[in-house]
C-alpha positions as CSV (number, residue, x, y, z in Angstrom):
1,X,-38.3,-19.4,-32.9
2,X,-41.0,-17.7,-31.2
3,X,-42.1,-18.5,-28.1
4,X,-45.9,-17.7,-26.2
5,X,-45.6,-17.0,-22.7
6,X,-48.8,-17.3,-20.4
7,X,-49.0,-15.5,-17.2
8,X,-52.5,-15.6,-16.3
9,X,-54.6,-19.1,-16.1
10,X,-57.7,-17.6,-18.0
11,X,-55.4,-17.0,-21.2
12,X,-55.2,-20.1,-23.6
13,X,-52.0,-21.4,-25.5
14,X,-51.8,-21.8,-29.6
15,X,-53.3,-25.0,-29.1
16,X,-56.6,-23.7,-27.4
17,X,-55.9,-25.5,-24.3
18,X,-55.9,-23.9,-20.9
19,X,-52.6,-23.0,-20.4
20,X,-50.8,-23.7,-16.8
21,X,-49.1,-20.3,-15.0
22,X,-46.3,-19.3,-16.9
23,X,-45.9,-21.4,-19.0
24,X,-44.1,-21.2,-22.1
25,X,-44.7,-22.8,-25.1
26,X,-43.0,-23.0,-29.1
27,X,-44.6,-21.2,-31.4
């Protein structure tokens, strides 16, 4: 399992949604 980790508010998760700081979501 892979997993996307945002650390910066301007990038966007798998989904295309804005992604909340540091989050971490399944890939």
């Amino acid at each position: 399992m892979n997993y996307y980790c945002s650390f910066d508010k301007s990038l966007k998760n798998y989904d295309g949604q804005p992604s909340s700081y540091n989050e971490c979501k399944e890939m």
